[in-house]
C-alpha positions in Angstrom: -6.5 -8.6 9.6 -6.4 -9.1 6.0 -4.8 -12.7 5.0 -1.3 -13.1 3.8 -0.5 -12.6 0.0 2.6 -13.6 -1.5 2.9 -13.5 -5.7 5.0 -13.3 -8.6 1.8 -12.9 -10.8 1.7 -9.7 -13.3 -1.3 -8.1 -13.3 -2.1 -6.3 -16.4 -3.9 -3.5 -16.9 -4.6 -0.9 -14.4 -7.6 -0.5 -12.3 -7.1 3.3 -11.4 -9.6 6.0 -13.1 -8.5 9.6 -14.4 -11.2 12.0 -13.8 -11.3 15.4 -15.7 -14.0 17.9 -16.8 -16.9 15.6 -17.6 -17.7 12.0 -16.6 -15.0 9.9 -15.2 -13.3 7.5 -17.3 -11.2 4.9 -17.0 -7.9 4.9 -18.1 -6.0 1.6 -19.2 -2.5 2.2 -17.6 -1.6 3.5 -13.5 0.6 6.6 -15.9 -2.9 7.5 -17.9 -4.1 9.1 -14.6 -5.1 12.4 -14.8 -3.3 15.0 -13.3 -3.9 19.0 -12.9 -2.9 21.7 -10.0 -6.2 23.3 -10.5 -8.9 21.3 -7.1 -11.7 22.5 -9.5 -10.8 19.7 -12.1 -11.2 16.9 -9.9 -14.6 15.5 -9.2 -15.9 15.5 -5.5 -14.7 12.9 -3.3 -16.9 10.2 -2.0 -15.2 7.9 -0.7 -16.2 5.0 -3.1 -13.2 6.2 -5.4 -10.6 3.6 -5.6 -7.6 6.0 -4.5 -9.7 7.1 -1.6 -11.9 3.7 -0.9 -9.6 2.8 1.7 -9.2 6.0 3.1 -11.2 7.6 6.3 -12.2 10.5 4.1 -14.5 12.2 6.4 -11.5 12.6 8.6 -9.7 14.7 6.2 -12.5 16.5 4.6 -11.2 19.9 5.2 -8.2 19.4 3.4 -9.6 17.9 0.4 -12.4 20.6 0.0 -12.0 23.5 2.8 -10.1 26.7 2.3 -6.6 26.1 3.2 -3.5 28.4 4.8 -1.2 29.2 2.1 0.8 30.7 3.8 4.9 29.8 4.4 4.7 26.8 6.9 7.5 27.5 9.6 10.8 25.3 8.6 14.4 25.4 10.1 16.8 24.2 7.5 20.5 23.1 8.8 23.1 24.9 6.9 25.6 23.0 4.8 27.5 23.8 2.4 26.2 23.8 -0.9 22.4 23.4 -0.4 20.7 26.7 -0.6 17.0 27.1 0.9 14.5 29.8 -0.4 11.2 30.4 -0.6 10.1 30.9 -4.4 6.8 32.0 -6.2 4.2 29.8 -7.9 5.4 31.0 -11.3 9.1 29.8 -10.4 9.6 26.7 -13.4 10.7 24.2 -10.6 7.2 24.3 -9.8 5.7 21.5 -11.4 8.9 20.0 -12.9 8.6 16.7 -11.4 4.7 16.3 -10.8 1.3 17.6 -10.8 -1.3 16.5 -8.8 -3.2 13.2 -9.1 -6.5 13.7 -6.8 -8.5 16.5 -5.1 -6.5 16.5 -2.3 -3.1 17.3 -3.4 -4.6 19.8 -5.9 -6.3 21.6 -3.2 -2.4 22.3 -1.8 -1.3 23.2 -4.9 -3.9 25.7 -5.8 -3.6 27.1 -2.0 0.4 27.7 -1.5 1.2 31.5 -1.5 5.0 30.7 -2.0 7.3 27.6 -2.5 9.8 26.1 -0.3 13.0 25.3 -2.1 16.0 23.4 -1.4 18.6 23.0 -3.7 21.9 21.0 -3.6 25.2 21.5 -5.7 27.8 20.0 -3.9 29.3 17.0 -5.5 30.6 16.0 -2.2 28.3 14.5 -0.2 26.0 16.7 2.2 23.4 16.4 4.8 20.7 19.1 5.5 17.3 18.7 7.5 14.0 20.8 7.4 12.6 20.6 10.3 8.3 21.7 10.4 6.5 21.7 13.6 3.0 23.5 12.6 1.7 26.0 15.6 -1.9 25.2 15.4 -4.0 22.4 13.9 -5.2 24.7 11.2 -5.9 23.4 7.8 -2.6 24.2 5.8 -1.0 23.4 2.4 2.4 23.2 1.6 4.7 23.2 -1.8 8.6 22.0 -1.5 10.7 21.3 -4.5 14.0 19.4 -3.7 16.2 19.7 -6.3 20.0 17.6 -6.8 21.7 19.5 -9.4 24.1 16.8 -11.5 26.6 15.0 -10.0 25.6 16.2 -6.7 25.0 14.1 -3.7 23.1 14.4 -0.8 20.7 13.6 2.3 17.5 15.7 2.8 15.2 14.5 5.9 12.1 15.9 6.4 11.5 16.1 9.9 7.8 16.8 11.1 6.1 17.0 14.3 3.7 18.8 16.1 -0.3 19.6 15.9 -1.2 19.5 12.0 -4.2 19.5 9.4 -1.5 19.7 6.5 -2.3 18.7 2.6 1.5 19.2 0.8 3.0 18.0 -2.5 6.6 17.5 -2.3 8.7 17.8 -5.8 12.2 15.9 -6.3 14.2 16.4 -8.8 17.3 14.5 -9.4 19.5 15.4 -12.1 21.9 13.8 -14.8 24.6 12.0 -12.6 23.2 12.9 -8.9 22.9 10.9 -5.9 19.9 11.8 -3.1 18.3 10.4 -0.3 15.2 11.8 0.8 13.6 11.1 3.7 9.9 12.0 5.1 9.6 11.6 8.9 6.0 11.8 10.3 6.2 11.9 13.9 2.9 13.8 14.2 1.0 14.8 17.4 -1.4 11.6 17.9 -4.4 13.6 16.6 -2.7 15.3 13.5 -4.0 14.6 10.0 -1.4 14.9 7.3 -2.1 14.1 3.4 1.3 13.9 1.3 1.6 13.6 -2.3 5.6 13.3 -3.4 6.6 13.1 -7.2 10.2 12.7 -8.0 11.9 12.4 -11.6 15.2 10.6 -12.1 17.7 11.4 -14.6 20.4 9.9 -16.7 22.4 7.7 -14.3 21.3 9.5 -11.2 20.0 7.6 -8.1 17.0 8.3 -5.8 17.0 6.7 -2.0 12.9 8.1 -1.1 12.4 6.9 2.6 9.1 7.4 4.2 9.0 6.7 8.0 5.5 7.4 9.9 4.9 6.7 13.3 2.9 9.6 15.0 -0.3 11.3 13.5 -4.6 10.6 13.7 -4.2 9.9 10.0 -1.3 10.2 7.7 -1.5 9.1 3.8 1.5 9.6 2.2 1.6 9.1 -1.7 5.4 8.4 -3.2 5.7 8.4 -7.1 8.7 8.2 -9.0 9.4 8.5 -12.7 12.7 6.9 -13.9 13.0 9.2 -17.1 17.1 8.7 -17.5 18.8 5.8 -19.3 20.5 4.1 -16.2 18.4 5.9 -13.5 17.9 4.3 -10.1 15.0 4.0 -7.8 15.3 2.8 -4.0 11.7 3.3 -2.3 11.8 2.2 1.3 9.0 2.5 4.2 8.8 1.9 7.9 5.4 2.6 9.4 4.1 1.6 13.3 0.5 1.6 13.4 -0.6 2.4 17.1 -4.9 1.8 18.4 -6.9 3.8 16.3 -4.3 5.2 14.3 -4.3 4.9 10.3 -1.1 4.7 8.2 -1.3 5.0 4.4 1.2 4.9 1.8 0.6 4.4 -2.1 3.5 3.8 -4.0 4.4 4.4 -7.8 7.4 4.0 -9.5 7.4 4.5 -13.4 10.2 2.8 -15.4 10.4 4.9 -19.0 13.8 5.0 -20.1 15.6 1.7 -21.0 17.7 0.0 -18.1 16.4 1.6 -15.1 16.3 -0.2 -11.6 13.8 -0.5 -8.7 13.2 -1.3 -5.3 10.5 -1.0 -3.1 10.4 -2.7 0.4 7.7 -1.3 2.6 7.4 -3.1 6.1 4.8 -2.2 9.1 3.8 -3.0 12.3 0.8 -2.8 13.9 -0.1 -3.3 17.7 -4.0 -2.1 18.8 -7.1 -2.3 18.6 -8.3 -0.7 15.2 -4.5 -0.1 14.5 -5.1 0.2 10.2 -2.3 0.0 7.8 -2.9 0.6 3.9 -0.1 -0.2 1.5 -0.9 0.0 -2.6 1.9 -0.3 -4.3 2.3 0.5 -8.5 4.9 -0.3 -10.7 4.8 0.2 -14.5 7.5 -0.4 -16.9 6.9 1.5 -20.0 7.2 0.2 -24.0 10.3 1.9 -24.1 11.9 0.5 -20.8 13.9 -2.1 -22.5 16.4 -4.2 -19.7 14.2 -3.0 -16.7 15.0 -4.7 -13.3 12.4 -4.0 -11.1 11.2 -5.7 -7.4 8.9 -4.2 -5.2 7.4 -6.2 -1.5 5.2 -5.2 1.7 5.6 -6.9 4.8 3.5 -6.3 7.8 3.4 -8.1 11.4 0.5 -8.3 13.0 1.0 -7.8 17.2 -2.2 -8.3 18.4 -6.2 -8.6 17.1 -8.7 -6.1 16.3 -6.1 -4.8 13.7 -6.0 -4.7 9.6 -3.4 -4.3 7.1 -4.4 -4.0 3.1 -1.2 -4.7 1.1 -2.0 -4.4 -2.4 0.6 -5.0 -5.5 0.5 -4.3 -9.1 2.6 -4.7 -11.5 2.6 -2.9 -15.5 4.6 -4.6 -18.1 4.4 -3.0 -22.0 7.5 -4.6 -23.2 8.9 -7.7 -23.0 12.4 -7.2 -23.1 13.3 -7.0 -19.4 15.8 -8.2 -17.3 13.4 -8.9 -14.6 10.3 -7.4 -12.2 8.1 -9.2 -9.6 6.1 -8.4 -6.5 5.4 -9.6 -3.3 3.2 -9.4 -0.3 3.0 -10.6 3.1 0.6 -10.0 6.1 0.9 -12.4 9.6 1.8 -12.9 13.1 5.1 -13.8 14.7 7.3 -16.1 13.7 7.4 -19.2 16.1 10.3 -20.2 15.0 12.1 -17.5 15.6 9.9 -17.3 19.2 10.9 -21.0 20.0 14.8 -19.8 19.3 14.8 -17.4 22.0 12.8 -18.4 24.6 14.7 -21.8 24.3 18.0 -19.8 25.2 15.9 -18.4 28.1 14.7 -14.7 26.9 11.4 -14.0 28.2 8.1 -14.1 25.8 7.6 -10.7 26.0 11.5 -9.7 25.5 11.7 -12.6 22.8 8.5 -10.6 20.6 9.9 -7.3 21.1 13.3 -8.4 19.7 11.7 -10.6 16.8 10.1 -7.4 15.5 13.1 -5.0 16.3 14.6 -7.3 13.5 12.3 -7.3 11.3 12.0 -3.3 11.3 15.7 -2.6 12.3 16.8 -3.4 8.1 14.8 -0.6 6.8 16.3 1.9 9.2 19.9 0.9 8.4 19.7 2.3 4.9 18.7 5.3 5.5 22.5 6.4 6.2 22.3 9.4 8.7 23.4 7.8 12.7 21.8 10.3 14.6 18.4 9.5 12.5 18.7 6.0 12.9 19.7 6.1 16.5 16.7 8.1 16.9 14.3 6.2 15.0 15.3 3.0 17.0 14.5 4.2 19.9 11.2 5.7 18.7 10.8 2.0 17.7 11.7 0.5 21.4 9.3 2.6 22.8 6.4 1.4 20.4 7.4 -1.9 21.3 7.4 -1.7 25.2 3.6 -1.1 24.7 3.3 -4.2 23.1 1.0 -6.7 25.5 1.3 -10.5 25.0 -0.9 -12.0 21.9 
């Protein structure tokens, strides 16, 4: 179990390297990083690397090196009315308008997709649509979605997965001038799938972005959210909920880029993790640019720790290149139960073991609240209520 971390300290400086043609070198700022669709312009992965150090790498080897399937990964999209779904070709200018790849990995996807899976919403009244993905086989596969919020629209998109998967995807958002979205990625993976996510979004002028990543099943999921804030008054809510079982290894690395003047963040990641060998890996990036002027920016991690033989890495940063701000910190926590909150319960006569399930329903239970779609949450509680009736007595 990694110890417990809580700071307000900046950090200056980045520690990440770019790596193009020719010899790595490093770069001075997390938004130096270089970035390319092409998997030939990344340098082999070793595992030494520090966006991979943390990473089982030989578990995902295939999908950072092997030939992938290109082809259209089966989705069923719920209609509504203004959202249109379509499958678009590589050349299509929505491809690549709010990212490109960062590592080997997620270039590998992005040179392997045959076509593009596109949702679009219009409808200035608010809307909900889900894609739902179940894989048929545990092949190696890439995937490309752009999710796009034309202005003034608002919307909910949930990404539903499940199933057998070996899938490396990159997941475009773009949110335009005025637009509200919520996006969330659902990873409730067979136990042995292996799924690698890399998910840029850009923010526009006065739009707002709700990014929601919620993983609970899969062997290995790493799921990589980034988002630029590139509008004068754009907002940025990034939320997490992970449940790491025995074995099992969560992974989320979080970036959020502040470069147009008074733009907002949050990011509030919180975990659980009950097994032996149960491994969580939180890094979390946030850079306010020179030109960022009245910034307000926040971003924690939170994990509970349910029994031994388990470890969480919780790493902050925090960028600042101009001092004019209205405010930024970061913050990060890693323990056990709280006894006080343990002692409360059991004195008004709940059982132990009823008393630590509740204790970490509530500390979950926020994260799933914002989200904003019932049935989802409904669900995703009682995914959570059955992770905690395996729970055994610390």
């Amino acid at each position: 179990m990694s110890s417990a971390i809580d700071t307000d300290r900046v950090v200056p400086g980045a520690t990440e390297h770019a790596h193009g043609p020719g010899s790595p070198v490093p770069v001075q700022t997390r938004s130096e990083r270089f970035a390319s669709s092409s998997h030939d312009d990344f340098p082999e992965v070793t595992g030494h690397e520090l966006e991979w150090r943390l990473t089982p790498v030989d578990s995902a080897r295939d999908l950072i090196d092997d030939t992938l399937d290109g082809g259209a990964l089966p989705v069923e999209v719920t209609d509504a009315p203004g959202v249109t779904s379509e499958w678009i070709d590589r050349g299509d200018p929505r491809v690549g308008s709010a990212g490109l790849a960062e590592e080997r990995a997620a270039a590998n996807a992005w040179s392997s997709f045959e076509k593009a899976h596109a949702v679009t919403l219009t409808s200035e009244s608010a809307v909900e649509v889900t894609i739902r993905r179940a894989s048929p086989d545990a092949a190696p596969r890439a995937a490309h979605t752009v999710i796009t919020a034309r202005r003034n629209s608002r919307g909910l998109v949930i990404i539903d997965n499940s199933g057998p998967a070996r899938l490396s995807e990159n997941v475009e958002i773009v949110v335009e001038q005025g637009a509200q979205l919520t996006v969330v990625s659902l990873q409730e993976w067979d136990d042995d799938a292996v799924h690698l996510s890399s998910q840029f979004a850009r923010v526009d002028r006065d739009a707002s972005l709700k990014h929601v990543v919620v993983s609970l099943g899969g062997a290995l999921v790493r799921v990589n959210p980034s988002a630029r804030l590139a509008g004068e008054g754009a907002h940025g809510e990034l939320l997490g909920l992970y449940f790491a079982d025995a074995g099992q290894h969560l992974e989320q690395r979080v970036f959020v880029h502040h470069i147009a003047p008074h733009t907002v963040s949050r990011v509030n990641y919180k975990g659980a993790l009950n097994g032996a060998k149960a491994r969580t890996v939180w890094v979390g990036d946030v850079l306010i640019g020179r030109d960022a002027t009245g910034t307000d920016s926040y971003e924690q991690n939170r994990n509970l720790v349910l029994s031994d033989g388990t470890r969480a890495d919780s790493i902050p940063n925090l960028e600042i290149e101009t001092g004019d701000i209205a405010g930024a910190g970061h913050a990060s926590a890693t323990g056990r139960f709280d006894d006080e909150q343990l002692f409360y319960l059991r004195s008004r006569g709940v059982p132990e073991p009823e008393a630590r399930r509740l204790v970490v329903h509530g500390f979950l239970v926020d994260v799933v609240q914002k989200i904003g779609n019932a049935a989802l949450q409904e669900r995703l509680l009682a995914a959570i209520e059955a992770e905690l009736a395996q729970i055994e007595v610390i």
